[in-house]
N, C-alpha and C positions, 0 to 999 in steps of 0.2 A: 504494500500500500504506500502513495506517497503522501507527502506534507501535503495540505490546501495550496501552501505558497509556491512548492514544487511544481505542482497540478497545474496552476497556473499559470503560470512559466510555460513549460509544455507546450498551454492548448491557446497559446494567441497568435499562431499560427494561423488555424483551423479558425479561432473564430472572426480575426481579423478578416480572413480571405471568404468566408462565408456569409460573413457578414456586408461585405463590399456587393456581395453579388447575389446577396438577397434586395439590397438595398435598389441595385440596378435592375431587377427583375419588375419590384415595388413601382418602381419610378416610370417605367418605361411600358412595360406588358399591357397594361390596360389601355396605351396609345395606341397599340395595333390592332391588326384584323389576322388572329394566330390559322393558318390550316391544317391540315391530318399531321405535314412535314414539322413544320413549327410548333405546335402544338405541345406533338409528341418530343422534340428539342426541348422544349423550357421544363415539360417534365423530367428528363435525363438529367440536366443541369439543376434544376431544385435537389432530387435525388442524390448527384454524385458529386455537386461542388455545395451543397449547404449542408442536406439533413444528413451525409454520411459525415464528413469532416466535425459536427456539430455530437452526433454520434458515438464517435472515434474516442472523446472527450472523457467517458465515464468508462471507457473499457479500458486505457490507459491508467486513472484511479485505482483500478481492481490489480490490475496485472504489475503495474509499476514501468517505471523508463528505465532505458538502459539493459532490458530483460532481451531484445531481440535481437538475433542474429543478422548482420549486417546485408547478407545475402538475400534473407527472405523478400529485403526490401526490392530488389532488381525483380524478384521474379513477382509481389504483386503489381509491382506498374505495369510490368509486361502484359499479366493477364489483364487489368484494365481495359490497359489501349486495344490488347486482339477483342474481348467483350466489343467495345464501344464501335469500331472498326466491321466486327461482324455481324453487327447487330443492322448497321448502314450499308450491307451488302442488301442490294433491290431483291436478290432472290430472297433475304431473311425478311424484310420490310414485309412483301406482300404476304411471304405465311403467316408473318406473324397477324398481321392486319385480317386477314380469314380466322385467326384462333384465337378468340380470346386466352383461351389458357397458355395457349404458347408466346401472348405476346406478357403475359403477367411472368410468367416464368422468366421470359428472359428478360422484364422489368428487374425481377427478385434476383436475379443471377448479379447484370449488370449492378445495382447498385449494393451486392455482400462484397464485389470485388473492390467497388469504393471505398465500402468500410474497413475492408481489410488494408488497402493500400494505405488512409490514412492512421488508420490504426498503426501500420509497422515505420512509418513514417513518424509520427508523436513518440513512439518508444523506443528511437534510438537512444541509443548512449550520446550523450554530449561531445565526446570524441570521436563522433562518426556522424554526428552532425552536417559534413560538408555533403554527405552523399546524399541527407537528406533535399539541398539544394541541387543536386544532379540530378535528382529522380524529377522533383519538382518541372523544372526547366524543362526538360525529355518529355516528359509527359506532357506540359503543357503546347510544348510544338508541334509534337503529333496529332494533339487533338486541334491544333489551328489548322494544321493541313488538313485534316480532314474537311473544316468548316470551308476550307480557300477551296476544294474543291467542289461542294455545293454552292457555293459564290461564283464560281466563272464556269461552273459546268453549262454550255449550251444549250440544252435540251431537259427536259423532267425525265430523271435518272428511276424513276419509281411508278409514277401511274397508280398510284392510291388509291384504291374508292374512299369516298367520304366516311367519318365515324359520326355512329350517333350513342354518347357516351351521356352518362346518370349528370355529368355536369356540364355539358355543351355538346353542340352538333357541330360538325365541318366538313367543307365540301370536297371533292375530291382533289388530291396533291394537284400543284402544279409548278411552272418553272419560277414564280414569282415566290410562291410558298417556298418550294426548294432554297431558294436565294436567303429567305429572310431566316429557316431555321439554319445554313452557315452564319448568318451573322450573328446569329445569336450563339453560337458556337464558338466564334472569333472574340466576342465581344468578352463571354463569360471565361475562357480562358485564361486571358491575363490578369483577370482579378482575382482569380484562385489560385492559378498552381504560381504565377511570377509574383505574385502579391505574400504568398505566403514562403516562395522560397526568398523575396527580402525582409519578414521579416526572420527568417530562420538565420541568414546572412547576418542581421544588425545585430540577434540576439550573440551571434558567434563573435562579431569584432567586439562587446560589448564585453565579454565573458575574456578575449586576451584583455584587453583594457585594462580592465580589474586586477586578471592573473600578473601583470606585470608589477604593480608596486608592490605585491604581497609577495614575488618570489627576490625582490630585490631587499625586502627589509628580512627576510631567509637568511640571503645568504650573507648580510652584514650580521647578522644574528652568530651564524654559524662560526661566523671571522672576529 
């Protein structure tokens, strides 16, 4: 278990970056006119850049930082980005879009992979910190590409029928829709994963900062 103030420390990554792009979601969402493509974009980004990071928060508390092996961390970003990536493959779109179950399922897939990523992300060790700003970075640019390719793709890559869902209806995909859920993709990326790996960055120069006058009155100690 850790301190509160530990815990803290920790998770203002997650809420800083979660919080940025709830804020932006708040601000912005109800200006538009979301379709099947968008729609289902501002859900994935609710899901894997607020309530998982947000998440991540109280399983870090239980488990404690510094508990995870460095490696694990490579391979949940990995799985992230192939989730998020195969989920945006048009053959998986339209199944899913015919199954409800199957599109819930690979809702519930995609965002345990979130929660695990930030999960092993929050419990590094403080000396393996830096990786947690590679992971960050990498993942955040893979997921811009994917957006940049719904942005300048020419054509509606999916062909959607319309949903008619318990909280709004929408019309079938199309190259406009396409276009707006990349940019909501482009837009919510750098406020999560670059947003959080600067502050993961300022916590680290903050932390030598400190380490330097405490190891210098050491070793006048020791002399």
């Amino acid at each position: 278990m850790m301190a509160a103030s530990g815990l803290s420390r920790v998770a203002r990554p997650a809420v800083f970056s979660a919080g940025l792009v709830f804020l932006a979601g708040a601000i912005t969402l109800p200006l538009m006119e979301l379709g099947t493509l968008s729609l289902g974009m501002a859900l994935h980004i609710l899901a894997m850049n607020v309530v998982a990071p947000i998440a991540a928060i109280p399983l870090i508390g239980r488990i404690g930082s510094g508990v995870i092996r460095p490696g694990i961390l490579a391979f949940a970003a990995t799985a992230q980005m192939a989730l998020l990536w195969a989920w945006h493959a048009p053959v998986v779109q339209l199944a899913a879009s015919g199954s409800p179950t199957a599109h819930f399922t690979l809702a519930a897939l995609l965002f345990l992979a979130a929660l695990t990523f930030w999960t092993v992300l929050l419990a590094l060790h403080a000396r393996q910190r830096w990786r947690s700003v590679v992971a960050l970075l990498l993942t955040g640019k893979i997921a811009c590409l994917l957006g940049g390719l719904l942005i300048f793709a020419p054509r509606d890559l999916y062909g959607i029928p319309g949903l008619d869902l318990v909280f709004c209806s929408t019309g079938p995909s199309s190259l406009e829709d396409q276009h707006l859920a990349g940019l909501l993709m482009i837009t919510a990326c750098p406020l999560s994963y670059v947003v959080a790996g600067v502050v993961v960055a300022a916590q680290m120069l903050f932390d030598l900062e400190e380490r330097g006058p405490a190891t210098a009155s050491a070793r006048l100690a020791a002399s």
